[in-house]
C-alpha positions in Angstrom: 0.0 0.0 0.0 1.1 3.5 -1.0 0.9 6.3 1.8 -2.7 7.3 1.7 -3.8 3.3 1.7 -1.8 2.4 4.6 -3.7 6.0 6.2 -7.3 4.9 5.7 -6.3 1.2 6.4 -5.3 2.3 9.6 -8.0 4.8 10.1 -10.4 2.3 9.9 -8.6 -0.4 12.2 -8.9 2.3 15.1 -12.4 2.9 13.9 -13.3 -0.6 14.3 -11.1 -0.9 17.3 -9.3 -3.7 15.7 -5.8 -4.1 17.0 -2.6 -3.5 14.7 0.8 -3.8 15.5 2.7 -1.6 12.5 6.4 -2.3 11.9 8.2 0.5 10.0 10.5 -2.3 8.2 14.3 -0.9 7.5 17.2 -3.0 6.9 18.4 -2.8 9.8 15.5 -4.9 11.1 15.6 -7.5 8.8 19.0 -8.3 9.0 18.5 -8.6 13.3 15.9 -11.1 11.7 18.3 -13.3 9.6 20.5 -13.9 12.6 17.7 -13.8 15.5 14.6 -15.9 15.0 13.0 -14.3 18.1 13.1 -11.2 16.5 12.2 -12.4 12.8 9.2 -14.0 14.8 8.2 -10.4 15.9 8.5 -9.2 12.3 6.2 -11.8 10.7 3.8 -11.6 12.7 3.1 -7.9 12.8 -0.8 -6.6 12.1 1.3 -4.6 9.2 4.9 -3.8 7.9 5.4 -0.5 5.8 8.4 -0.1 3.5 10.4 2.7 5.7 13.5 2.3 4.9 14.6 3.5 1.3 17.1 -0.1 1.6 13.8 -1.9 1.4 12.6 0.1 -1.5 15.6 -0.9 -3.5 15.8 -4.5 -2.1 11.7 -4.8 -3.3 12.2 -3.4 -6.8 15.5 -5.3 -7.4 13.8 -9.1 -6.5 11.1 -7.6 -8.8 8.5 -7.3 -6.0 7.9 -3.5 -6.1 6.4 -1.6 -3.6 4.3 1.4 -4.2 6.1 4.1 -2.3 8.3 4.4 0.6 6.1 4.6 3.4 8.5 6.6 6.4 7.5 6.1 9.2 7.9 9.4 10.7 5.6 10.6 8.0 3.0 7.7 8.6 3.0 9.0 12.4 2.2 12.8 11.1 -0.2 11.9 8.9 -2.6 9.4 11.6 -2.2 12.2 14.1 -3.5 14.5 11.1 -6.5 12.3 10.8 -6.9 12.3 14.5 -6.5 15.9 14.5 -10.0 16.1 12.6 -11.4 12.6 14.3 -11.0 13.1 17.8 -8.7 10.2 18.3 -6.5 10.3 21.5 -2.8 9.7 21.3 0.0 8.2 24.2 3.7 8.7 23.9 6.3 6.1 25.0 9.7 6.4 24.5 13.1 8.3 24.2 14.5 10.3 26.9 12.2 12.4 29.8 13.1 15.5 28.5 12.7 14.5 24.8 9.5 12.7 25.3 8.1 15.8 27.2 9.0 18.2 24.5 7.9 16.3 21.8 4.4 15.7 23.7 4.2 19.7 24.2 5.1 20.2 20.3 2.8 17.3 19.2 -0.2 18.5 21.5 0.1 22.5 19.9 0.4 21.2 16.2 -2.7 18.7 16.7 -4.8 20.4 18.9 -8.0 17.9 17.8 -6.3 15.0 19.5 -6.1 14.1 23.1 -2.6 13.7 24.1 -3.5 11.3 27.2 -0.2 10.2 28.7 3.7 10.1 28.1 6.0 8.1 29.3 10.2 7.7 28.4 11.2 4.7 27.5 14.3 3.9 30.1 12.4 1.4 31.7 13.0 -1.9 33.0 11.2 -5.3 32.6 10.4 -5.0 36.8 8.0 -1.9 35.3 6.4 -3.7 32.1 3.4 -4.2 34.0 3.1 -0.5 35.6 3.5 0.5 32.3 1.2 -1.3 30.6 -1.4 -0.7 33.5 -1.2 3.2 33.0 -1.8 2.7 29.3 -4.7 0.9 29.2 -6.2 3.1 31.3 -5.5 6.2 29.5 -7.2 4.3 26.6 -5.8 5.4 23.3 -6.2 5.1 19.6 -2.6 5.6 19.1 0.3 4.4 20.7 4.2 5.4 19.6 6.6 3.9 20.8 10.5 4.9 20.7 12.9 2.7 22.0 15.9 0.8 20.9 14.9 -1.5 17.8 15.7 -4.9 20.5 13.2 -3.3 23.3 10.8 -2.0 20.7 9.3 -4.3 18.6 9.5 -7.0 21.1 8.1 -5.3 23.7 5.5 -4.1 21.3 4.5 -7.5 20.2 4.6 -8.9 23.9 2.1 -6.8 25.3 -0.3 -5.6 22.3 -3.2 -7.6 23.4 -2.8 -6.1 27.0 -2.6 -2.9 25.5 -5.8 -3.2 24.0 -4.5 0.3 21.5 -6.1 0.0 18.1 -2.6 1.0 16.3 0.4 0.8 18.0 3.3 1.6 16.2 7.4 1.8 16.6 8.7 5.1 15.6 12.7 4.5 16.5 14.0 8.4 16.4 11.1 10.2 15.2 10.6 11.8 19.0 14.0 13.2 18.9 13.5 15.0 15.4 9.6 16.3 16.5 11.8 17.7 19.6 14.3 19.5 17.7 17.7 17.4 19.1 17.9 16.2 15.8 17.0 17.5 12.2 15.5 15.3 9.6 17.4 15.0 6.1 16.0 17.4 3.6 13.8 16.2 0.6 16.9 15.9 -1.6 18.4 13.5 1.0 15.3 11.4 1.5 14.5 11.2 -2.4 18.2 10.3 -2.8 17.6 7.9 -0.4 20.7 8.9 2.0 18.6 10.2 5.1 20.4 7.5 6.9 24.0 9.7 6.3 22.5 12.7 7.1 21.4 11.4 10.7 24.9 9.6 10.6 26.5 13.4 10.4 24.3 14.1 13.6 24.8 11.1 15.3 28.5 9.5 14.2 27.9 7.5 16.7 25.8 5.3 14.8 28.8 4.2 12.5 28.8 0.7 14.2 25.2 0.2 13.4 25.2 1.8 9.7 28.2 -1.3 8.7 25.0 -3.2 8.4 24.0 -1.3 5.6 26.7 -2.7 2.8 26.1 -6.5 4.0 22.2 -6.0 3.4 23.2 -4.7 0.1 25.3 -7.7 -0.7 22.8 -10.3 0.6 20.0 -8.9 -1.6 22.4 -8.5 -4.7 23.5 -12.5 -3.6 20.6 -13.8 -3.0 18.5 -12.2 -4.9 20.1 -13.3 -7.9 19.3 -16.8 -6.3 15.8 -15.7 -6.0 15.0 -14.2 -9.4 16.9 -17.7 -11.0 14.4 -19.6 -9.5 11.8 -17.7 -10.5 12.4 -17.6 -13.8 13.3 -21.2 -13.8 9.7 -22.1 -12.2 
């Protein structure tokens, strides 16, 4: 699904009050997948995956199994809370730092004034307060839930408790509080349609070098592999 299918597919999952777990899929992920079955578990089984990364744009055309658009899923998290901005829908933050997730709460809650920003929470948070957690989300009872943690404590976690939750569309959103903030800019348009955002957050954050080496070996197994894949296709 393009942008504005994956919008009113969602839109009528909270409607309905049907529950969807929504991976925003990047390379990163699905190499943790290859080597971690736990984790590749979490990732097949989500309610929905959207293309975020522009790796998994590339890596869909190449095997000749295009997707319609990249779906970002900063974007995808700007554009529900535009919906809910003119629906009524009620919103809860989880994630990132306490002064990050209070700023971006404050920013959210002046730009969508039509949703109801019901809690916040930061995401440094042990497995000894899952249940507190949980607890004080499902009784702030929202349509939306973000979460931002590290990708091994978000999706997991995510996909542990969404039927405690009871949220209609809870979704991972990695960084996205930190950019809505202001402690990080995201990559301009030519970046993003060039499909280097990931090197302009790596000029903000060089720390990430470590995690961006990942980035070449995905390249290599889709090129590998895929030629594998397209072979038997062909063959078939």
């Amino acid at each position: 699904m393009n942008m504005e299918e994956t919008v009113a597919y969602l839109t009528q999952a909270i409607e309905e009050r049907r529950l969807h777990r929504v991976v925003t899929g990047n390379p990163i992920m699905l190499m943790v997948g290859l080597d971690n079955p736990s984790f590749h578990h979490t990732l097949a089984t989500a309610d929905l995956v959207v293309p975020d990364g522009s790796g998994v744009v590339w890596a869909a055309r190449r095997l000749k199994q295009p997707v319609q658009e990249r779906v970002a899923g900063f974007d995808l998290m700007h554009e529900l809370l535009s919906v809910g901005d003119r629906k009524g829908w009620s919103a809860y933050l989880l994630g990132a730092s306490s002064d990050i997730i209070g700023t971006a709460y404050e920013k959210l809650r002046q730009r969508y004034p039509g949703v109801r920003f019901v809690g916040h929470r930061d995401g440094y948070f042990t497995d000894k307060d899952d249940e507190e957690v949980v607890a004080a989300i499902r009784e702030a009872r929202p349509d939306l839930l973000f979460v931002a943690r590290a990708t091994m404590n978000q999706e997991p976690w995510i996909e542990k408790y969404q039927s405690e939750l009871g949220v209609p569309v809870v979704m991972g959103v990695g960084g996205s509080f930190d950019v809505v903030a202001g402690k990080l800019k995201r990559a301009p348009a030519i970046f993003r349609k060039m499909g280097m955002e990931w090197f302009y957050r790596l000029l903000q954050q060089p720390s990430r070098f470590g995690r961006m080496l990942v980035l070449p070996k995905f390249a290599l197994k889709v090129i590998k592999d895929g030629e594998k894949v397209l072979k038997q296709s062909n063959s078939s």
